[in-house]
Each structure stands twice: as C-alpha cells, then as structure tokens.
C-alpha positions as CSV (number, residue, x, y, z in Angstrom):
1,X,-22.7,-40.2,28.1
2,X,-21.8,-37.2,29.7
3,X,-18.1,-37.7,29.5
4,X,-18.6,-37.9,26.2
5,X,-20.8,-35.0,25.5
6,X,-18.0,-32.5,27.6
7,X,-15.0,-34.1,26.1
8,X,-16.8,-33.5,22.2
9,X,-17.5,-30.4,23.3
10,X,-14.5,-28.8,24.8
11,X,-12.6,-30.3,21.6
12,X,-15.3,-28.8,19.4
13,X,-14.4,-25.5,21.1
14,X,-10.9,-26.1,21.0
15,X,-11.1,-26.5,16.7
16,X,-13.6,-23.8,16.5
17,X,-11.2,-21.6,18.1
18,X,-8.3,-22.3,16.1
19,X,-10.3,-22.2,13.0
20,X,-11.4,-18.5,13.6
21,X,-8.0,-17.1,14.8
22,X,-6.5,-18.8,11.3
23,X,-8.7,-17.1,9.5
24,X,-9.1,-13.7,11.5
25,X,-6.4,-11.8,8.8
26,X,-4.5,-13.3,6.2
27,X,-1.6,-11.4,4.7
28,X,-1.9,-7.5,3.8
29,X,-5.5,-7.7,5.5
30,X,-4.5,-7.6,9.2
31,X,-6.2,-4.0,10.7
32,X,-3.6,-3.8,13.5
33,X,-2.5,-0.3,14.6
34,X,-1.1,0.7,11.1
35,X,-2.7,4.2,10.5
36,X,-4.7,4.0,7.3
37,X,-4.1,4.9,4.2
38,X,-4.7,7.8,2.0
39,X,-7.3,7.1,-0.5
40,X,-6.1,7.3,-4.3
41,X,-3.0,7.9,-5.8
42,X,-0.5,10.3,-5.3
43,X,0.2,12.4,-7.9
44,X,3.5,12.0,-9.8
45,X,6.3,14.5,-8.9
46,X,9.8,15.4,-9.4
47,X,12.1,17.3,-8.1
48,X,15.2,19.3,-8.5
49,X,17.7,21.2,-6.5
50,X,20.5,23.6,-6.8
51,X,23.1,25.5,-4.3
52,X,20.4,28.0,-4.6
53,X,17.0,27.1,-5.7
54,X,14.7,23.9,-5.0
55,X,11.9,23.3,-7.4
56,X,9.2,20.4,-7.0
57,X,7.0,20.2,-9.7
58,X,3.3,18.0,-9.6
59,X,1.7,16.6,-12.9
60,X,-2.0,16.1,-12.9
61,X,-2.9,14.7,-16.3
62,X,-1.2,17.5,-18.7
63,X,-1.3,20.4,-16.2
64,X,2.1,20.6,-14.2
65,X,2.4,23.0,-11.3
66,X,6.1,24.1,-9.7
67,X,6.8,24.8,-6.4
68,X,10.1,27.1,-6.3
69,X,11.8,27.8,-2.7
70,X,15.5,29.3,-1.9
71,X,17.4,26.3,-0.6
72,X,19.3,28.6,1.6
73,X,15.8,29.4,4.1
74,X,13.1,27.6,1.8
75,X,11.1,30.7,1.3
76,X,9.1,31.1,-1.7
77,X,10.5,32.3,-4.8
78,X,8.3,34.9,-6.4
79,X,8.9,36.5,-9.9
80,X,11.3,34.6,-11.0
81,X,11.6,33.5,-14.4
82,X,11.8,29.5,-15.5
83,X,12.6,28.1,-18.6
84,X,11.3,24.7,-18.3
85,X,12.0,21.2,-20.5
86,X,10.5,18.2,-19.9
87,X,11.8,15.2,-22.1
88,X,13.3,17.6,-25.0
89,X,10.5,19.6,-25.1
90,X,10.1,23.4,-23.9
91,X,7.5,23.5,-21.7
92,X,6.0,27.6,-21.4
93,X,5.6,28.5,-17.3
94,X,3.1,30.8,-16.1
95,X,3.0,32.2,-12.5
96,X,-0.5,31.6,-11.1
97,X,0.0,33.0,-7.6
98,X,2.6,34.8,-5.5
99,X,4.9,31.6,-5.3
100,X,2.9,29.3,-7.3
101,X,3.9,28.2,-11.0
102,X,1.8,26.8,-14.2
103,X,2.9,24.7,-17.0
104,X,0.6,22.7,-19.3
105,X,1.8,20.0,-21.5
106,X,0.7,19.4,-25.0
107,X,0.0,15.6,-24.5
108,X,0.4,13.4,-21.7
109,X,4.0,11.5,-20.1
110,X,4.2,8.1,-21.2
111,X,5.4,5.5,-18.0
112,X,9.1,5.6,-17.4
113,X,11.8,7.9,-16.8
114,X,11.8,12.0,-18.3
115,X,14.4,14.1,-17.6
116,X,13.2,17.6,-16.2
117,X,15.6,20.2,-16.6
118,X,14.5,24.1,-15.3
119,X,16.5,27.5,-16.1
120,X,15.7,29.8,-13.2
121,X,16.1,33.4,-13.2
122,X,15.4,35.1,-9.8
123,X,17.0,39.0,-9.6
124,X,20.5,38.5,-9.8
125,X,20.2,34.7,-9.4
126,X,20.2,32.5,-12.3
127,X,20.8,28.3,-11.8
128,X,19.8,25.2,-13.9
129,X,18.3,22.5,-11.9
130,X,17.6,19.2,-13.2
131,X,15.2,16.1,-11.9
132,X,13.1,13.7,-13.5
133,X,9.5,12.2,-13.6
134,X,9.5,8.5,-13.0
135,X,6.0,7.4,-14.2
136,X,4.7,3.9,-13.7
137,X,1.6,2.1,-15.2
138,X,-0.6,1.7,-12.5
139,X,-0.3,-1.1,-10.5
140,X,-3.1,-3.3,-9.9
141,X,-4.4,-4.2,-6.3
142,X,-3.0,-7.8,-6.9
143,X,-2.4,-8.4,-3.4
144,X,-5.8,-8.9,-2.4
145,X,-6.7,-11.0,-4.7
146,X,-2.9,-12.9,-4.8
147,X,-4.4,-15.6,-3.0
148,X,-8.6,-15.6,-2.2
149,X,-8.7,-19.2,-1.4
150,X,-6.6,-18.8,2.2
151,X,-9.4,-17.6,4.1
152,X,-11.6,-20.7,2.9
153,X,-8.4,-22.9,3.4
154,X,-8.0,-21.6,6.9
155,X,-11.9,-22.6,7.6
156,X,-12.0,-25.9,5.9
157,X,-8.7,-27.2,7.8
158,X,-10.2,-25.6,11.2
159,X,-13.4,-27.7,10.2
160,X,-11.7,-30.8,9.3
161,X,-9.5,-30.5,12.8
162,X,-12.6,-30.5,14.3
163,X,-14.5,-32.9,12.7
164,X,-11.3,-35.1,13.6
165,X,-11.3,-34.3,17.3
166,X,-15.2,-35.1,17.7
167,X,-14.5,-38.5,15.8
168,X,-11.2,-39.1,17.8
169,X,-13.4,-38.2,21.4
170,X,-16.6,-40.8,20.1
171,X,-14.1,-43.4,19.4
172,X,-12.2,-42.9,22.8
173,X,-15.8,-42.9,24.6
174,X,-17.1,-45.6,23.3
175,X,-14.1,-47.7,23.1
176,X,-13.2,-46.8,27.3
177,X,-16.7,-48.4,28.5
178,X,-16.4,-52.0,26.6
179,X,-12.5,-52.0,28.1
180,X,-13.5,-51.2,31.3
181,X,-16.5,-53.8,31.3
182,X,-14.2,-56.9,30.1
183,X,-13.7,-57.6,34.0
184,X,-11.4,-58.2,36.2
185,X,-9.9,-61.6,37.8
C-alpha cells in the first residue's frame, strides 16, 4: 500500500502544481516587472506648434490652461497675447502666472474631435497655430472583467487532472498486485 500511497501522492502534487501555476495570472493581471500605473485619468490635451511658438493646452472640466514655449529654445512665453477658438467658439485667455495661461469654457467638450486654433501675439511675433482636442467617452475597465470565469476554469481543470491521476494511480495499484499474483508455470 505504500506504492500506492507515494505514487497518489506525487501525482497529486504533480496536478496541484499545474493547477496553481494555470491560475497564478490570467491575461492583463500578470504583476511582472511592468512599473505601475498612474492612478486616474489623464487629463485631455492638445497641442499646437508653429516655426515659432509651441502651445499645449489641458482641459479639466470647463477650465483650460495653456502652456506657451518658443519652439526655437522652449523657453516660456510671457506676455504674449492669444486669441483662442475652440470648436468655432472664441474662447477669452487670461494669464495667471509668469508663463502660465487661463481660459474657461462656457459648457463642457462633447467626445470626439474639436479643432483648436490660437492667434499668438508675442512682441514682434505674431503666428496662428492650430491642434485639436480628441475627447473620448470613458472607457470602461472591460478587461478585467472580459472573462472572470478563467481563473475558476484554470482550477477546476487542475482539479479534474488531478482527480484523474489519483483514479489512474488506484487503478494501476490495485490492478499490478492481482497480475502479479496469477502465478507463474
């Protein structure tokens, strides 16, 4: 019986092994050496460039702040002057800080493509840059829950294997004594 009792348990183990490295990390959940992830969402931006100017604007709900830099050296822009449209619609700008820019919109993008265009006016520079905000609805985190049965799957299978192998080892115990004990002429 002790054959029987190693060989039922070194299959056991076997299964039991292959169970748990099945269903260690399924797809989009495996916590290898990725770095992780910011948490929430990144704001939507655009952004526009010129010869001479580079503008990247950030919308947080309604409020829309513009970052303007020379292209030339990408030093700040301060003082200038922008004249700002944002799907047809003249959008006033305010500087808040030395190189910092304001804009508030009266109501909120709606998803898909807006044109940006932005009239500049720095000293004796003046250029028209154009960009656009591509707004999407937010996706849902579909991925985790794409398939929640593969983890189970993963176990039940493992369990089944092993359910298999300890049948498979009784059978082949139990059936090697009687062959062994029919005798020999």
């Amino acid at each position: 019986m002790t054959s029987f009792s190693f060989h039922a348990a070194r299959w056991f183990a076997i299964g039991s092994l292959w169970c748990t490295t099945v269903a260690w990390a399924s797809e989009g959940h495996d916590h290898g050496d990725a770095p992780a992830a910011a948490a929430g969402n990144a704001l939507p931006r655009f952004t526009a460039v010129s010869e001479t100017f580079e503008m990247v604007g950030v919308l947080d709900g309604q409020q829309l702040t513009l970052y303007l830099d020379r292209y030339a050296d990408n030093s700040p822009v301060q003082g200038a002057q922008i004249g700002l449209e944002i799907g047809g619609v003249k959008v006033p700008v305010q500087a808040h800080e030395q190189d910092v820019y304001e804009a508030t919109l009266t109501e909120a993008l709606k998803p898909g493509v807006t044109p940006v265009t932005a009239t500049v006016i720095a000293g004796a520079n003046t250029d028209r840059l154009a960009g656009e905000f591509d707004l999407h609805e937010e996706a849902h985190d579909d991925a985790a829950s794409e398939h929640p049965w593969q983890p189970t799957a993963a176990w039940l299978v493992g369990a089944m294997l092993a359910i298999v192998l300890l049948v498979w080892s009784v059978r082949r115990v139990r059936i090697a004594p009687s062959a062994r004990s029919g005798g020999a002429a």
